[in-house]
C-alpha positions as CSV (number, residue, x, y, z in Angstrom):
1,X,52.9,46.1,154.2
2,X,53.5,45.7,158.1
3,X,57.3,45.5,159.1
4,X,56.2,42.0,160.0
5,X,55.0,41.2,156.9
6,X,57.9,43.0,154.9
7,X,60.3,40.7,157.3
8,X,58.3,37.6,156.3
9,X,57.9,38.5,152.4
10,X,62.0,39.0,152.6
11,X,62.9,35.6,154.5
12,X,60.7,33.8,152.2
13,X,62.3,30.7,150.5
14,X,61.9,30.6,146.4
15,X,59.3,29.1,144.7
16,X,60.3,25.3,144.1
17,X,60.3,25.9,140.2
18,X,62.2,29.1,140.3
19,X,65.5,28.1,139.4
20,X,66.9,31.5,140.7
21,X,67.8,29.6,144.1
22,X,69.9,27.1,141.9
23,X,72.2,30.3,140.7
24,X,72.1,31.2,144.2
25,X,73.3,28.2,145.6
26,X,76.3,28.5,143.0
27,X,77.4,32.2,144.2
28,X,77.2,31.3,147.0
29,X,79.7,28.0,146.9
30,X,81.8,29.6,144.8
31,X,82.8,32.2,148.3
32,X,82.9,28.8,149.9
33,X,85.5,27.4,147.7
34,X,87.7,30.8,147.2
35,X,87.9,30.5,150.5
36,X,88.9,27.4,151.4
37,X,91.2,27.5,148.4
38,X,92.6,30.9,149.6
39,X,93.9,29.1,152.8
40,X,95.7,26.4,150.8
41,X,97.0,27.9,148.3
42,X,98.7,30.5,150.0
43,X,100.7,27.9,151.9
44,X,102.4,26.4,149.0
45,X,103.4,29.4,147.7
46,X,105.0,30.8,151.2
47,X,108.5,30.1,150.3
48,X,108.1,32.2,146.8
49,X,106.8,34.8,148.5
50,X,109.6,34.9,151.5
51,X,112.3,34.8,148.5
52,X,110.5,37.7,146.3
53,X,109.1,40.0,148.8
54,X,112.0,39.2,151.5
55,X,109.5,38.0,154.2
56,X,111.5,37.3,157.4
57,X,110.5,34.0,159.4
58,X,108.3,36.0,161.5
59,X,106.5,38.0,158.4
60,X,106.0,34.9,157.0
61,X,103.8,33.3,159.8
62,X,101.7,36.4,159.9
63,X,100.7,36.1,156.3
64,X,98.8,32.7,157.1
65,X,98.6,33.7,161.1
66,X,96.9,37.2,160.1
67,X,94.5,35.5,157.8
68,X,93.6,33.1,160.5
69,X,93.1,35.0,163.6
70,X,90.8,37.9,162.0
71,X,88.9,35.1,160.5
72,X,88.0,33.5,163.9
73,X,87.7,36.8,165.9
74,X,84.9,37.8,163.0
75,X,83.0,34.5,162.8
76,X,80.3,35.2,165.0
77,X,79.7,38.7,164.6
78,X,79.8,38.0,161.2
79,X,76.9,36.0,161.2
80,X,75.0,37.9,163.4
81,X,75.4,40.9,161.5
82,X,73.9,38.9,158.7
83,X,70.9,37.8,160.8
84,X,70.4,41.5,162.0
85,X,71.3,43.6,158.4
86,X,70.6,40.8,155.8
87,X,72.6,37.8,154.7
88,X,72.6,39.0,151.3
89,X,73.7,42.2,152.3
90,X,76.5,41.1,154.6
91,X,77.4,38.2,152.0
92,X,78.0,41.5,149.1
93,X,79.8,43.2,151.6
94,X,81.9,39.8,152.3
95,X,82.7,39.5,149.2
96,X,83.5,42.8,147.7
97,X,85.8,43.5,150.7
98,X,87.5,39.8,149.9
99,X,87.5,40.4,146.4
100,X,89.6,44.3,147.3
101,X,91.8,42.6,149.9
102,X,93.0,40.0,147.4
103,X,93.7,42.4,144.9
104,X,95.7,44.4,147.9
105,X,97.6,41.2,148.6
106,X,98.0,40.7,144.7
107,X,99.8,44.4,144.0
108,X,101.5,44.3,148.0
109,X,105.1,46.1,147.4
110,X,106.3,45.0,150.9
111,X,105.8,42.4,153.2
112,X,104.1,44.6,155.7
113,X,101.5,45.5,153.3
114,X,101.2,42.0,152.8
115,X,100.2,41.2,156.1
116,X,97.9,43.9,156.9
117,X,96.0,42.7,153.3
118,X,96.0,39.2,154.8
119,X,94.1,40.2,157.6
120,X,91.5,42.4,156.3
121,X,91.3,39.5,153.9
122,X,90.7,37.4,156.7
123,X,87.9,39.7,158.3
124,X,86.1,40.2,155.3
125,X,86.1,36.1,154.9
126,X,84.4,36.4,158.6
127,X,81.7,38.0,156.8
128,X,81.2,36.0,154.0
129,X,81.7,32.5,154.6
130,X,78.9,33.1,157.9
131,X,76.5,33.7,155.5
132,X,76.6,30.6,153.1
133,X,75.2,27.8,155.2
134,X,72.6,30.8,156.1
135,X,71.2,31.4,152.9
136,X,70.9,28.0,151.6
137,X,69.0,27.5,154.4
138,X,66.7,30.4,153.9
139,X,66.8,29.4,149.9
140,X,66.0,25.5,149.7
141,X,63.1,24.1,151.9
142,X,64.1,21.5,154.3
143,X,63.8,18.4,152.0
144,X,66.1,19.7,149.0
145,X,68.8,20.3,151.6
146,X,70.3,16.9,151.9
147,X,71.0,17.0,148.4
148,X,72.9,20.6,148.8
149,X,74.4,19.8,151.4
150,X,75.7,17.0,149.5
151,X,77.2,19.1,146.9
152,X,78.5,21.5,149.1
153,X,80.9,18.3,151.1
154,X,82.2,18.1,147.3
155,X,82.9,21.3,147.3
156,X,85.0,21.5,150.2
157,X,86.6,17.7,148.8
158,X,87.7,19.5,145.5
159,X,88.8,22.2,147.1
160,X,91.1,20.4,149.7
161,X,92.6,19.2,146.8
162,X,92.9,21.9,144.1
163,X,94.3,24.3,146.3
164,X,97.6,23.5,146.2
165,X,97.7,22.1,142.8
166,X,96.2,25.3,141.4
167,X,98.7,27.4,144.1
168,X,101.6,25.4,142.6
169,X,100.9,26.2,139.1
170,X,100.5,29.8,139.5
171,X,103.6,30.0,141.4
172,X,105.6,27.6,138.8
173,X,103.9,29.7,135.8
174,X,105.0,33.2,137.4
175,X,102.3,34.5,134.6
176,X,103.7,38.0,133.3
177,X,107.0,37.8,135.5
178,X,104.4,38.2,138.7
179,X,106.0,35.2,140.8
180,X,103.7,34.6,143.5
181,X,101.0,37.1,142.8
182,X,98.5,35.5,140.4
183,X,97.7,33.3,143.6
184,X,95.7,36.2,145.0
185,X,94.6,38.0,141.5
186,X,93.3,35.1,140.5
187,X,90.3,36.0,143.2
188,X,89.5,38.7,140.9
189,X,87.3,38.1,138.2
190,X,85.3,35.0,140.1
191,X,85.0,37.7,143.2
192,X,83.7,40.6,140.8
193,X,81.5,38.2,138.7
194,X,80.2,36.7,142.4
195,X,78.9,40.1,143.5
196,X,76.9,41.2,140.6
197,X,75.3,37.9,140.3
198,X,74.9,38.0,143.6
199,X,72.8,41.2,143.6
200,X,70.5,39.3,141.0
201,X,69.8,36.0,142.4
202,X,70.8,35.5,146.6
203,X,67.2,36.2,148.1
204,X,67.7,38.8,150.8
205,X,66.4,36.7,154.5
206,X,67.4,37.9,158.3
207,X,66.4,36.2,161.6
208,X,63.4,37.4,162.8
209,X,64.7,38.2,166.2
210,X,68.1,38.3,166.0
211,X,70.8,38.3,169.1
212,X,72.9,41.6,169.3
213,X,76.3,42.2,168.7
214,X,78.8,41.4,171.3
215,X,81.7,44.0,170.4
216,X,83.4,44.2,173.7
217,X,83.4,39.9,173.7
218,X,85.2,40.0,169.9
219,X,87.5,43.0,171.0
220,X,88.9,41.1,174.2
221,X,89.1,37.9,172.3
222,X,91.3,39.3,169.3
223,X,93.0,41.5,171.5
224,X,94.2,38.2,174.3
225,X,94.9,36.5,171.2
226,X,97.5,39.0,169.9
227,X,99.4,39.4,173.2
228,X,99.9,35.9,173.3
229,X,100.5,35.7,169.2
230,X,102.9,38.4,168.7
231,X,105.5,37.3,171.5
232,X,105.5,33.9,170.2
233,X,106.3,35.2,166.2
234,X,108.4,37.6,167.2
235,X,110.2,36.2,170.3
236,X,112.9,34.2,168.8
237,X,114.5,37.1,166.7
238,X,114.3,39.3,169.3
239,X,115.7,36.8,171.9
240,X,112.8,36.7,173.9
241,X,112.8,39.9,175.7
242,X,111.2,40.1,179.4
243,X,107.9,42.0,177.7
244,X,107.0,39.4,175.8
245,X,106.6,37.3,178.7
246,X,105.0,39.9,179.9
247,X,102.3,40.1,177.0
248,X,101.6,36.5,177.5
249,X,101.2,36.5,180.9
250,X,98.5,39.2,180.4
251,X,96.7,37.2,177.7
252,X,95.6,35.0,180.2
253,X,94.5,38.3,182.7
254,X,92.3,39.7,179.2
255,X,90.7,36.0,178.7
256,X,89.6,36.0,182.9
257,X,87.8,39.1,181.9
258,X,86.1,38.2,179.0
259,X,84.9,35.0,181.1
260,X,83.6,38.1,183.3
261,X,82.3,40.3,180.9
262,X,80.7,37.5,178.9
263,X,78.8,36.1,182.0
264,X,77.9,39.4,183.1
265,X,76.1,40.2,179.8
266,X,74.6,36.8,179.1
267,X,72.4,37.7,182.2
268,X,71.8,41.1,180.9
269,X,70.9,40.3,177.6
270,X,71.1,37.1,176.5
271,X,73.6,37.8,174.0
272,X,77.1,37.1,174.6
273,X,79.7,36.1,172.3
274,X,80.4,33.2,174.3
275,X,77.5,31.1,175.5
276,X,79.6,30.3,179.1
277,X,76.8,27.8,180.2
278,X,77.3,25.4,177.3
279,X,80.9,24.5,179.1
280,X,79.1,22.7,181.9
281,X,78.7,20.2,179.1
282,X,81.2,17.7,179.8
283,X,80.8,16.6,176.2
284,X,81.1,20.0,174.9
285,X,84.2,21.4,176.6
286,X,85.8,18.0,176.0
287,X,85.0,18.9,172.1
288,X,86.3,22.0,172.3
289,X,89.4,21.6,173.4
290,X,89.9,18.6,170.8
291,X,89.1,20.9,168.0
292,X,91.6,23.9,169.6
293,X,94.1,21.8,170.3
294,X,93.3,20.1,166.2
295,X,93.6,23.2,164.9
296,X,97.1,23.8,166.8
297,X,98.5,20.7,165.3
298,X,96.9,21.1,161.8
299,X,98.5,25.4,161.8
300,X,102.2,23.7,162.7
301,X,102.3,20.8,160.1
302,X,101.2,22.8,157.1
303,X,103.1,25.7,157.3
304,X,106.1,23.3,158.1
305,X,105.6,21.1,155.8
306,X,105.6,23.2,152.8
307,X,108.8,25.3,154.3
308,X,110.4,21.8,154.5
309,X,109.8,20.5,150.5
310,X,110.5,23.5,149.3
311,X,113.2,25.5,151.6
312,X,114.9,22.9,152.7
313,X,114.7,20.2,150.0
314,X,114.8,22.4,147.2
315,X,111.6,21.0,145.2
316,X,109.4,23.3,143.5
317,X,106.5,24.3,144.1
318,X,104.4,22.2,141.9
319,X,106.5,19.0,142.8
320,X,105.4,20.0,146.6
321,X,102.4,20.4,145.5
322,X,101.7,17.1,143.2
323,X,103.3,14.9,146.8
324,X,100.3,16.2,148.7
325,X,97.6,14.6,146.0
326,X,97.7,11.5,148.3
327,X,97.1,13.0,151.7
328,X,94.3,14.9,150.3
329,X,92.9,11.7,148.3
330,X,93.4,9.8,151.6
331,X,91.4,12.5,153.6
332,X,87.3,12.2,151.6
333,X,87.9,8.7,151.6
334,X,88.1,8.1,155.3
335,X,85.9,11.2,155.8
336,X,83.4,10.0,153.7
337,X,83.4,6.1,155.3
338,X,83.5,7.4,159.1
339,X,80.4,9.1,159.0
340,X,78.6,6.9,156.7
341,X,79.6,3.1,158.0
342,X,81.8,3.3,161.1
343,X,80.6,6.3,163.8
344,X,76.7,4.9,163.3
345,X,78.7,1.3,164.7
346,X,81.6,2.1,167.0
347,X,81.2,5.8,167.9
348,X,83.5,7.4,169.7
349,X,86.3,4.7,169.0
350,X,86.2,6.2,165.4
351,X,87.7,9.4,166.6
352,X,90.0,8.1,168.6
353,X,91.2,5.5,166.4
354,X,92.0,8.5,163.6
355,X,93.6,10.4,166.8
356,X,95.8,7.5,167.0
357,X,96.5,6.9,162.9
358,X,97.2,9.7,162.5
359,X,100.5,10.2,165.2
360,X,101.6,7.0,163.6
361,X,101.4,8.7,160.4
362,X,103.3,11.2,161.9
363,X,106.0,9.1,163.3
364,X,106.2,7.0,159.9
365,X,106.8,10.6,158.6
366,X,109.5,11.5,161.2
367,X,111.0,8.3,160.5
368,X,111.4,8.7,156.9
369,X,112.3,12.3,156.9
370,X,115.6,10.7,158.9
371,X,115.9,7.8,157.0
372,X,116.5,9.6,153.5
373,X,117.8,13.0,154.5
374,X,118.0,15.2,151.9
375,X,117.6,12.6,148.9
376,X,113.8,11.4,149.8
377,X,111.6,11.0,147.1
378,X,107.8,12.0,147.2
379,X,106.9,8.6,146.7
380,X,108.6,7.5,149.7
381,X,106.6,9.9,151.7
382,X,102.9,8.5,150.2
383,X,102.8,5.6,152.6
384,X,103.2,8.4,156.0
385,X,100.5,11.0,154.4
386,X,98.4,8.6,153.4
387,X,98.3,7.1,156.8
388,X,98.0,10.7,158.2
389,X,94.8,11.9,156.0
390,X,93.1,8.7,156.7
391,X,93.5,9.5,160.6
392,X,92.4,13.1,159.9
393,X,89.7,12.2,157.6
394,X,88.0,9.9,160.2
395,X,88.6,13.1,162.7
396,X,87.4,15.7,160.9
397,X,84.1,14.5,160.1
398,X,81.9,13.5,162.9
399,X,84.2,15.5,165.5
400,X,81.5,18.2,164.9
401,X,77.9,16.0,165.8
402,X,80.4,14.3,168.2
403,X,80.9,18.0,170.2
404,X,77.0,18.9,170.0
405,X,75.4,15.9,170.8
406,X,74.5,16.7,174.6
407,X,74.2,20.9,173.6
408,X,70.6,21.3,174.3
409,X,68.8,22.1,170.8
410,X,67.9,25.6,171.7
411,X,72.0,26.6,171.9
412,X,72.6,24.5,168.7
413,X,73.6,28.0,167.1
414,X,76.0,29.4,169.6
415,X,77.6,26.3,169.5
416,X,78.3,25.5,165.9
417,X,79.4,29.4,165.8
418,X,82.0,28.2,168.6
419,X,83.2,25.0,167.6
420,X,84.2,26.7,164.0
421,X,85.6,30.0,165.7
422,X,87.8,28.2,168.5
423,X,89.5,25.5,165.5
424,X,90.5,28.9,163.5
425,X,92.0,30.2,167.0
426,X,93.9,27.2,167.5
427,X,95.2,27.5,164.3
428,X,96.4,30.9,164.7
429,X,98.3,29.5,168.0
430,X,100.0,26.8,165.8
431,X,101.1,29.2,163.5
432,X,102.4,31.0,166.3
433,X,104.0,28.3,167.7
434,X,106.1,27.3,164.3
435,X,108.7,30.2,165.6
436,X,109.7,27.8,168.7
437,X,108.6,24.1,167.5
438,X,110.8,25.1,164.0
439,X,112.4,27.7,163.3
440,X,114.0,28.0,166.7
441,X,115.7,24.9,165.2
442,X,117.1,26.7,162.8
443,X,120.7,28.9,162.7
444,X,119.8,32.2,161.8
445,X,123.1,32.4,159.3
446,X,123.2,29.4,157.6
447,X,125.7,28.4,154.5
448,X,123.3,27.0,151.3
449,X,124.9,23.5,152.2
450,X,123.4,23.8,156.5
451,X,120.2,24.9,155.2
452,X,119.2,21.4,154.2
453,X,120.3,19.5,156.9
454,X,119.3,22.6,159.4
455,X,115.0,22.0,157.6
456,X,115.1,18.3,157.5
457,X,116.2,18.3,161.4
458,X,114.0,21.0,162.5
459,X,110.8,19.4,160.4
460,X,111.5,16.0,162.4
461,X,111.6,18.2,165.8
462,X,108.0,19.8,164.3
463,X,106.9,16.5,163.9
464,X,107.4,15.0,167.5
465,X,105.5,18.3,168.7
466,X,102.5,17.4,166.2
467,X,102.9,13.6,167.5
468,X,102.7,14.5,171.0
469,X,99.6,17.0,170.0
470,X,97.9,14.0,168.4
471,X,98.6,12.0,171.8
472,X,96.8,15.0,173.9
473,X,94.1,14.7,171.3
474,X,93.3,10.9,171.9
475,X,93.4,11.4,175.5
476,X,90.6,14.3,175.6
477,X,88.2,12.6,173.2
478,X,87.7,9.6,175.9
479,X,85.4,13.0,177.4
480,X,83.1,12.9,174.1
481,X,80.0,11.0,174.3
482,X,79.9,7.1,173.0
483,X,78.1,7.3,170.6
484,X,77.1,10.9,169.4
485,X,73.2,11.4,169.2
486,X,72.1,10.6,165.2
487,X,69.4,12.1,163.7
488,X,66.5,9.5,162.9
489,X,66.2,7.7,159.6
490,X,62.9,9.1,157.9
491,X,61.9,11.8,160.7
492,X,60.1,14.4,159.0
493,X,62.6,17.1,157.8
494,X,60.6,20.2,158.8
495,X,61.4,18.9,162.8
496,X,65.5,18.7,162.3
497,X,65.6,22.1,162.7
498,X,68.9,24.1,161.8
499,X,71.7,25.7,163.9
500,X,70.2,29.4,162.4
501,X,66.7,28.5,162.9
502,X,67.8,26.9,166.9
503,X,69.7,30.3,167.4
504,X,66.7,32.4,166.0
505,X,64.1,30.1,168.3
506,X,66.5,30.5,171.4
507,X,66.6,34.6,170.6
């Protein structure tokens, strides 16, 4: 065989009787879901892990912080490295690095330890979760992907909401006297049992002619994002010495010369990490900034939330856990109803409308929190998160065809990779910013009777922050188009082409 030949016998989908693709598919979702659970369910189990491992505040933001910003700083690379090397080979890689850095979380002795495993978990998810939209796409032909892509929203749905349940019960368990540490292990045998049936079944495909890697663009980005990250963890405890305005301030000189560097080698190449033209989009920036700025608010609630039920109103884990079954109920259903019945009719009003349920959610919420004090119940916080996922749910959604709907098809690819890398940066910043929205709230020597009183009042000062995020939010989506460009009814399937197969056309 020709190298051409080779590189068309390897891309090559599976027969449609070979039911090899169907195991694939099911690898393949299953990185999707340990991933998306591994997010959640660390988060409910943060305050176990600050009383066992004795986390400080700062420790403990890095350990969801860490995750988050090597995650977003590998998201594009890591799919390019699986259009250049091999999506299968990049996806075993992915996974056996996820599968080590969970077990390296699961036996940390310190917190440090814990961190750096957090991250190179993080980086190796960067790698992974690239490649699953990829290979279903080089596995199913175009009209057996509705119906994957069907069962891969459910996926994500059961995942949204067995994450904390499951993180809650391994934490409430403490299986074998390990506390918090089952959480992690548990990646173990389904990342182990992933890989070698991954060897077997995932069909090894690559992009034809794929862009090249951008290292300098991915080492400016992570490293702007950690002189602006670090000061904002750290600051408080340190009382906010002069460097760390320092490191801040130059954040903002590193990002002016990766706009530079980026522009400079986009007309060199034609292969930056950042495609700078697609910002001319009015559309497009608008989009991107509402899914930053999302991602901000969504990193601060979370991560405050959970500190608030369980630090400062005492509950345990699985009765913090069980209170959020209705938020993440709340969120498929209006997910599911935007994109189906209300976007195709009101368009852009549908985001805005969930920009503006949800604050009130979040007000309802702030409300209530001062209302009952310390004595609230879970059920009287189902009526706020309710209202809150069904604002996020008809958010989260469409905001995606919402931002691309002016991109010009042949950047498609660049600009899916962006709109997915920039929400995991934003919510790296909002994990950042939980040291001065709550905890600079918070006495650092409190008596056991403050501490209540010192969470509930620094959650409701969280909570006007995410309020006022939500406001910002409603205000920059009047920039998205009217109604976002649909795809029409009965078009043939082989002409919607893909975000790989626009990026691999554009190469």
């Amino acid at each position: 065989m020709t190298s051409t030949e080779t590189e068309t016998h390897r891309s090559a989908p599976p027969a449609a009787g070979d039911r090899r693709r169907w195991f694939a598919l099911a690898i393949v979702m299953t990185a999707a879901f340990m991933d998306l659970v591994d997010v959640t369910i660390v988060n409910i189990a943060i305050p176990s892990i600050q009383r066992d491992a004795g986390a400080s505040f700062s420790q403990i933001q890095w350990i969801t912080a860490g995750y988050a910003l090597a995650f977003a700083a590998g998201l594009i690379t890591g799919g390019r490295l699986g259009d250049i090397h091999g999506r299968k080979r990049v996806f075993l890689i992915g996974i056996g690095g996820f599968t080590l850095a969970s077990a390296l979380c699961g036996f940390a002795v310190n917190p440090e330890m814990l961190v750096a495993s957090r991250v190179l978990q993080g980086g190796m998810a960067a790698l992974m979760v690239p490649q699953v939209l990829s290979i279903v796409h080089a596995t199913f032909p175009a009209h057996e992907r509705g119906k994957v892509f069907g069962l891969f929203g459910a996926i994500i749905g059961l995942g949204a909401v067995s994450g904390p349940l499951l993180g809650a019960l391994l934490t409430e368990w403490n299986l074998f006297g390990l506390e918090w540490r089952p959480i992690f292990l548990i990646n173990l045998p389904v990342g182990v049992a992933a890989w070698f049936l991954g060897r077997r079944f995932i069909t090894e495909s690559r992009a034809p002619r794929a862009l090249k890697l951008d290292l300098v663009g991915v080492t400016l980005v992570t490293l702007g994002l950690l002189m602006l990250l670090y000061p904002l963890t750290r600051g408080r405890e340190l009382g906010w010495p002069l460097w760390g305005y320092g490191s801040m301030a130059g954040a903002l000189v590193v990002f002016g010369v990766l706009v530079a560097y980026e522009r400079r080698k986009a007309a060199r190449d034609g292969s930056p990490l950042v495609e700078l033209s697609l910002f001319r989009v009015k559309s497009f920036a608008s989009g991107i900034a509402v899914q930053t700025v999302f991602g901000i608010a969504l990193g601060v609630f979370f991560l405050v939330w959970t500190l608030y039920m369980q630090m400062g109103l005492g509950w345990s884990p699985l009765k913090a856990g069980l209170t959020g079954v209705p938020f993440s109920i709340a969120v498929s259903l209006a997910a599911g109803m935007s994109v189906q019945k209300l976007v195709p009719r009101f368009g852009r009003r549908v985001l805005q409308a969930g920009a503006l349920v949800m604050a009130l959610g979040v007000l309802l919420y702030l409300a209530e929190a001062g209302h009952y004090g310390l004595s609230i119940a879970p059920w009287q916080m189902a009526l706020p998160l309710v209202v809150m996922g069904l604002g996020m749910g008809l958010i989260v959604a469409p905001l995606t065809d919402a931002v691309l709907s002016e991109v010009p098809r042949e950047h498609a690819g660049s600009a899916s990779g962006l709109i997915n890398t920039v929400q995991q940066m934003g919510n790296a910043l909002g994990l950042g910013l939980v040291s001065v929205v709550f905890f600079g709230e918070i006495g650092d020597r409190l008596t056991p009777a403050e501490a209540g009183p010192a969470f509930v009042h620094a959650f409701q000062h969280a909570l006007g922050w995410v309020a006022a995020v939500m406001a910002v939010i409603f205000l920059l989506m009047s920039a998205l188009p009217k109604r976002p460009a649909q795809h029409v009814e009965g078009a043939p399937a082989e002409e919607l082409k893909t975000p790989e197969e626009e990026r691999e056309l554009v190469s």
